[in-house]
Backbone bond lengths (Angstrom), bond angles and torsions (degrees), N, CA, C in turn:
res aa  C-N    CA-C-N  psi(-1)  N-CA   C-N-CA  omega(-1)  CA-C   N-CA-C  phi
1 X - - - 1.447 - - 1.520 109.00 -
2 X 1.301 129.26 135.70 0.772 148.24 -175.35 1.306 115.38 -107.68
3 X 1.835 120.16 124.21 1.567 129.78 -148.73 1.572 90.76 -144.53
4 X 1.611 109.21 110.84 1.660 111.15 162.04 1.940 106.15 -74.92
5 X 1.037 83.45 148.20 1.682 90.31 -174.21 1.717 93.87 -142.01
6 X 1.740 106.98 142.06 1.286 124.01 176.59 1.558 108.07 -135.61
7 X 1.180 109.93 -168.12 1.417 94.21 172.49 1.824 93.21 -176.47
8 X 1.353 130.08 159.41 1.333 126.75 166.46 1.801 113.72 -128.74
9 X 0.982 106.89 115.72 1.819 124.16 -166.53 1.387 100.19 -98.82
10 X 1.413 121.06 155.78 1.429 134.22 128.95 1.381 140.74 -19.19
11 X 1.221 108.52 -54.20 1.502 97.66 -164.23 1.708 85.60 -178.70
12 X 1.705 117.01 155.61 1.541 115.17 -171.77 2.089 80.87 -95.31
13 X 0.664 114.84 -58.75 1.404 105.81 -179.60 1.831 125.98 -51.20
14 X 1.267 99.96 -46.51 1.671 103.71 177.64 1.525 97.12 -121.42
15 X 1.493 107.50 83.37 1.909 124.49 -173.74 1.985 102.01 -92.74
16 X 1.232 73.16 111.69 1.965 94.02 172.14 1.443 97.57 -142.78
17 X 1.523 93.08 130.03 1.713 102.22 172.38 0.946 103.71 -62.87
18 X 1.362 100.21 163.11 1.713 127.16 -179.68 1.466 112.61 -120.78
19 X 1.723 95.20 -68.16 1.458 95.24 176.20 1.449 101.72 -140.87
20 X 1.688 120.14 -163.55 1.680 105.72 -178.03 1.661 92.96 172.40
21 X 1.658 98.39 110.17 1.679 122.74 167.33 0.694 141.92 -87.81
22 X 1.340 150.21 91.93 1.179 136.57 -178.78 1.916 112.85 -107.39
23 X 1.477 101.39 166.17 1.714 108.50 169.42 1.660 87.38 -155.50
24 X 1.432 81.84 165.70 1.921 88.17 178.58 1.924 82.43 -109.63
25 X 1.439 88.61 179.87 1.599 108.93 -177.17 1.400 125.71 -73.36
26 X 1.717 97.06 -20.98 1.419 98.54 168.42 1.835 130.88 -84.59
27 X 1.537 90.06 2.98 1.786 127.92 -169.17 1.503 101.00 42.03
28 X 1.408 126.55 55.32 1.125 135.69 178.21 1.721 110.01 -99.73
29 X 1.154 99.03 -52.50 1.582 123.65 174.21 1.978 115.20 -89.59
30 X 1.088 114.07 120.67 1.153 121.28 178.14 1.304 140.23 -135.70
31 X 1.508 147.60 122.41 1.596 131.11 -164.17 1.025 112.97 -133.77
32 X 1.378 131.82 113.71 1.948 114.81 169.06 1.863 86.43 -119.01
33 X 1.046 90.51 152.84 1.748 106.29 170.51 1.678 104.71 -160.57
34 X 1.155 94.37 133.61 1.590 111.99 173.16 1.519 119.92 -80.13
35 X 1.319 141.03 159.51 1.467 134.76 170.32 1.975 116.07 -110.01
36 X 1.039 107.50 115.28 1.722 103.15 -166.29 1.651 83.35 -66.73
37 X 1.317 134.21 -44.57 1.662 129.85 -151.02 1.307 115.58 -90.90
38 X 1.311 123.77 4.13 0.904 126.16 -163.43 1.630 96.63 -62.40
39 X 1.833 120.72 171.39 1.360 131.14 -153.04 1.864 82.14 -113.45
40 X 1.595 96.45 103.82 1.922 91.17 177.25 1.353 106.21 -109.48
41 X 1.084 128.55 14.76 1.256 125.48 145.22 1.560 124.02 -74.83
42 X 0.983 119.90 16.07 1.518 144.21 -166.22 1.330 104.36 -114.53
43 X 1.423 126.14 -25.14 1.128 126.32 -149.13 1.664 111.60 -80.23
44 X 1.293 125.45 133.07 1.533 105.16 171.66 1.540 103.66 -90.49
45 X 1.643 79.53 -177.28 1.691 108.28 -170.98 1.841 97.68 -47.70
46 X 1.511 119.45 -38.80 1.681 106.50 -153.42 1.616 83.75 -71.35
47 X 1.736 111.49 -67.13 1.356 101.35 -159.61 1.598 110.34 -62.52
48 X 1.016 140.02 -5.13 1.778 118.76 168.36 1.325 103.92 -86.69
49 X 1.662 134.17 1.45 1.286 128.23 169.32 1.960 112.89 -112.48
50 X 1.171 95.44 -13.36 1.750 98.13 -174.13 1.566 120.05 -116.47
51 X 1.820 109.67 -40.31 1.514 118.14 158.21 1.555 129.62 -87.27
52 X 1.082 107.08 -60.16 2.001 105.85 168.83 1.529 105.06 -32.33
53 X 1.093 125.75 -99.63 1.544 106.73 179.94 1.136 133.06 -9.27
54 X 1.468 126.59 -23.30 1.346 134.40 179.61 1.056 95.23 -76.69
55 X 1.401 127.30 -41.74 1.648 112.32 -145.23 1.691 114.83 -81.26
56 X 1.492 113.27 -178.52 1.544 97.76 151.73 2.115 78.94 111.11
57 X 1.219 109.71 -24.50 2.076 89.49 -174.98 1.391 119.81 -76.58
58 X 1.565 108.80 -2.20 1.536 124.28 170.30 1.288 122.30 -118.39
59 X 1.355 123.57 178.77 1.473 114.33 -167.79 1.888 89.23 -104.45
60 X 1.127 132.43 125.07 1.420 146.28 177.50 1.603 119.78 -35.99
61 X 0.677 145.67 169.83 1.419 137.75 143.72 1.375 119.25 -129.34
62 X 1.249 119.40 157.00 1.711 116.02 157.27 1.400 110.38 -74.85
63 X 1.475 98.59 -175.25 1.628 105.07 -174.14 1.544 122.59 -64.47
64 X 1.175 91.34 -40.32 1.904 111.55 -179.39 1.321 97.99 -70.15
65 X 1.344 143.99 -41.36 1.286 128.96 168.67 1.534 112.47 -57.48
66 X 1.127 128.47 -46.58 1.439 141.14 -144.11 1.934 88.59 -83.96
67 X 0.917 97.51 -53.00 1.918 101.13 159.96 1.208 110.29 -45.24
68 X 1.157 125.51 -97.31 1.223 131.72 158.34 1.722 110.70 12.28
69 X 1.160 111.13 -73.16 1.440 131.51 -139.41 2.119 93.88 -74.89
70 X 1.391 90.41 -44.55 1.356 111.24 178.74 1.318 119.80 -51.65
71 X 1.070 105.60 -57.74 1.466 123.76 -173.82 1.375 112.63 -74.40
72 X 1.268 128.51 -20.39 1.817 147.78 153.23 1.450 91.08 -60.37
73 X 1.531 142.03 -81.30 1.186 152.78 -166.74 1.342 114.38 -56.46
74 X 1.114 112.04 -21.78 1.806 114.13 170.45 1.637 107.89 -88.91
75 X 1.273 104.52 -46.50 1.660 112.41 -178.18 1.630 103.32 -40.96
76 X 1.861 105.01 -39.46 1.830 90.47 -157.89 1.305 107.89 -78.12
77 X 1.605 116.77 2.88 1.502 114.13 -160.31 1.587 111.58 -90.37
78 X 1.018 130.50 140.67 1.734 116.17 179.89 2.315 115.01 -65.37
79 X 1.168 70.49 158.96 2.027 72.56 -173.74 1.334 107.45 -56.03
80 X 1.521 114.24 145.61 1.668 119.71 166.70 2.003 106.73 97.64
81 X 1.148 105.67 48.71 1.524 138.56 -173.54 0.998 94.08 -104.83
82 X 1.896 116.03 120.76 0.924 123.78 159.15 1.450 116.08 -152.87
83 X 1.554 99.49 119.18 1.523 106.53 153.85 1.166 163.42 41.64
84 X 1.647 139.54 -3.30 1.468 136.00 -173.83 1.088 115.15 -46.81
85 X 1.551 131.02 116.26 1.216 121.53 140.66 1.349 115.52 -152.29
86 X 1.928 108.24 172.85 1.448 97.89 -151.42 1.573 109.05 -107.45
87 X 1.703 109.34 33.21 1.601 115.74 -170.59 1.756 81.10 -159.35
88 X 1.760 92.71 144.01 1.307 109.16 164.07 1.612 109.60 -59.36
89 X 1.702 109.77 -40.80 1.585 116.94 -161.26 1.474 90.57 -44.91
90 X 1.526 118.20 -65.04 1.895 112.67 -159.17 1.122 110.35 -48.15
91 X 1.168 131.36 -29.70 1.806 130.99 -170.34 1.696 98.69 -78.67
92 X 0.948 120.80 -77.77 1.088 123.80 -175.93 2.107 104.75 -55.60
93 X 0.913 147.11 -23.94 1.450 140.43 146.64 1.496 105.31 -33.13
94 X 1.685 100.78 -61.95 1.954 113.44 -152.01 2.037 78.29 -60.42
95 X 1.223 117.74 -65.86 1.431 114.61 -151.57 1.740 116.05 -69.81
96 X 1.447 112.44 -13.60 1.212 117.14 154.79 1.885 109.67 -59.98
97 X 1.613 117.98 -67.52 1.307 140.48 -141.16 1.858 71.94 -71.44
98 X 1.138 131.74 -49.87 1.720 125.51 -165.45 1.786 102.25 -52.33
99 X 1.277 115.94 -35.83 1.567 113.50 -162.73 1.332 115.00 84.97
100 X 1.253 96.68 -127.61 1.796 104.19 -165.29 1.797 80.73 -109.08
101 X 0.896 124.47 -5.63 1.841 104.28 175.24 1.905 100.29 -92.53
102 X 1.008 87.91 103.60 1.867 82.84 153.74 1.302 114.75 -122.97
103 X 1.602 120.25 112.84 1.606 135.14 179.33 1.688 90.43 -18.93
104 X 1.492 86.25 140.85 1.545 99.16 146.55 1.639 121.14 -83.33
105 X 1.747 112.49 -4.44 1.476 79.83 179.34 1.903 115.81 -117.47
106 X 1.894 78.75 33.19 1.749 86.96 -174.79 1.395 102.15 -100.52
107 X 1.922 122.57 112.29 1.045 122.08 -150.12 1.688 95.95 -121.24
108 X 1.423 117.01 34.56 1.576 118.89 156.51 1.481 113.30 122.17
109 X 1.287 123.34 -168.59 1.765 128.42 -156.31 1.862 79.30 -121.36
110 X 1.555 86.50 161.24 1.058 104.81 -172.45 1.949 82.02 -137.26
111 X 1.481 129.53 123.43 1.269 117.09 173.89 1.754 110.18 -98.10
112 X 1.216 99.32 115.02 1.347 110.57 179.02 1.363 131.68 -72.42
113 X 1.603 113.29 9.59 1.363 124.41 170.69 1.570 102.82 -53.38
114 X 1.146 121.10 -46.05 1.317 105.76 -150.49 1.420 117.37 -96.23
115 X 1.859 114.92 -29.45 1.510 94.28 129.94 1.369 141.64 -44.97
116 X 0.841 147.56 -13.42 1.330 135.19 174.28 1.352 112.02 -109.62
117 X 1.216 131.33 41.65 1.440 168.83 91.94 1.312 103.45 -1.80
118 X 1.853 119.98 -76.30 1.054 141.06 -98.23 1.454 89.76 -112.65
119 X 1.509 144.43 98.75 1.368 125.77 -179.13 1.233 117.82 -38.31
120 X 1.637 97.03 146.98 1.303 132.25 -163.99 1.325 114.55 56.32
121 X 1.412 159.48 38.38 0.939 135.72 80.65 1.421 148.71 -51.84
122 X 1.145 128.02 21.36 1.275 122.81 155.10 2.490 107.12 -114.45
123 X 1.317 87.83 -18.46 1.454 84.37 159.02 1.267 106.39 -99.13
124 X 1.183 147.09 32.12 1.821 126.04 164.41 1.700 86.59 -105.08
125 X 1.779 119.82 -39.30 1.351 119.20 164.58 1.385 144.15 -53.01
126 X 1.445 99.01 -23.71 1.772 108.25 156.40 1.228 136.87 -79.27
127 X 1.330 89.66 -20.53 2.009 137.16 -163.57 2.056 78.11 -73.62
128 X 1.309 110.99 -71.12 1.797 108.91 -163.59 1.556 88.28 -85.35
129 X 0.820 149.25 16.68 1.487 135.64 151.12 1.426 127.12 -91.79
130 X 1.837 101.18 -3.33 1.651 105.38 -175.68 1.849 91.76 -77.17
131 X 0.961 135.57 -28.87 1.418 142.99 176.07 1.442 121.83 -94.01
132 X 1.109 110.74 -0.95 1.940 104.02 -175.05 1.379 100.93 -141.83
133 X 1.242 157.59 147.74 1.219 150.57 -171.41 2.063 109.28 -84.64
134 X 1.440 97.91 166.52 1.554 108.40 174.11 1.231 103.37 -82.52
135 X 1.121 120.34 141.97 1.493 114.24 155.68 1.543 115.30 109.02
136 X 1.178 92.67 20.15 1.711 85.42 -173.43 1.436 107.83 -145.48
137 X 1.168 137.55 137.99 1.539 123.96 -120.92 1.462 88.02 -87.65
138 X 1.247 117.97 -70.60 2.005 104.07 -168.66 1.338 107.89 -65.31
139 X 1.173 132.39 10.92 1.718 107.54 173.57 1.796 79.04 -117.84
140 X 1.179 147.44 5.89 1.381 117.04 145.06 1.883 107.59 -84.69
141 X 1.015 116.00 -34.32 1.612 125.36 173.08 1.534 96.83 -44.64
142 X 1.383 130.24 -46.18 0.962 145.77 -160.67 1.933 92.76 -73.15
143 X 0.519 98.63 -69.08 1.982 119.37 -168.80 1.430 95.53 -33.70
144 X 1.437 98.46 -50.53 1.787 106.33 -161.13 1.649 100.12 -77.52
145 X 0.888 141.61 -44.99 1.538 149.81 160.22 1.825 100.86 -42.40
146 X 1.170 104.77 -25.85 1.884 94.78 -179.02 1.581 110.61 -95.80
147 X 1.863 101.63 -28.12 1.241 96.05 -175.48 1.904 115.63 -91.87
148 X 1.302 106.96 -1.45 1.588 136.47 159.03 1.403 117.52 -41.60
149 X 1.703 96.92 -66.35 1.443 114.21 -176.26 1.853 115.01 -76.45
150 X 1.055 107.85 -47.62 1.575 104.39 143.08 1.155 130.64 -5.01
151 X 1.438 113.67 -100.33 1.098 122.44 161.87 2.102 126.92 -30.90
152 X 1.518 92.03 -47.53 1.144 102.87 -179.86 1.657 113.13 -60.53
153 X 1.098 119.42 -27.26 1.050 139.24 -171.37 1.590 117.90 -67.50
154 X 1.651 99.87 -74.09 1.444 123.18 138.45 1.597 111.41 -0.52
155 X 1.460 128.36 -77.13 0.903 158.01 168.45 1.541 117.31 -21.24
156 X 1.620 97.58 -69.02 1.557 94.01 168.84 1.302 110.53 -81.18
157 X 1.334 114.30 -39.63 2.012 84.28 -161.87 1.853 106.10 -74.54
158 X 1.224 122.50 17.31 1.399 113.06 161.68 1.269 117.11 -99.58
């Protein structure tokens, strides 16, 4: 199964999650969760002007929840889960934010740079962003799952 994953951080230098989206490809399965603890004095100029505003439509969690929460959300998924995303940072966030539990049936990253290479994935991704905003972890999780199928698409009718 195949799971787009995003995530929104602090700062590339002083990196503390913020928040973190995922959907699988079949958009059956879905997760956004916010972090109440996150370090916002960390925060740069983009995200206290482009992500904070986003936040606040869910109830937050701390870290131990957000573990917690994950590891419930991985359990429901069937074995052989893996990964899209289009930055090392989100992978390494999700496998920090997991702790010492990492699913047994999450079997690695898939780096999505190089799909989105591939015409029309990065317009099927602007395409679901004319309706959902940038910057906010499942409606970019979201983007990459549109600009996925795209491509995928692409695919067969040639």
């Amino acid at each position: 199964m195949l799971v787009f994953l995003d995530t929104e951080f602090t700062d590339l230098l002083d990196c503390d999650l913020i928040s973190i989206g995922m959907v699988s490809l079949d958009g059956e399965h879905s997760l956004y969760l916010e972090r109440s603890d996150y370090r916002a004095d960390w925060c740069s100029a983009f995200v206290q002007a482009a992500v904070l505003p986003q936040l606040g439509h869910v109830a937050a969690v701390d870290r131990a929840e957000l573990a917690h929460r994950l590891a419930v959300w991985f359990a429901s998924l069937p074995p052989g889960v893996v990964v899209a995303c289009d930055n090392s940072t989100d992978w390494e966030l999700l496998l920090d934010a997991m702790g010492d539990h990492r699913p047994d049936n999450l079997t690695g990253c898939y780096d999505l740079r190089e799909a989105m290479g591939i015409a029309g994935f990065n317009a099927a991704a602007a395409s679901y962003h004319e309706q959902a905003p940038w910057h906010h972890a499942l409606h970019d999780a979201q983007a990459h799952r549109h600009g996925w199928m795209a491509v995928q698409d692409s695919y067969e009718a040639s």
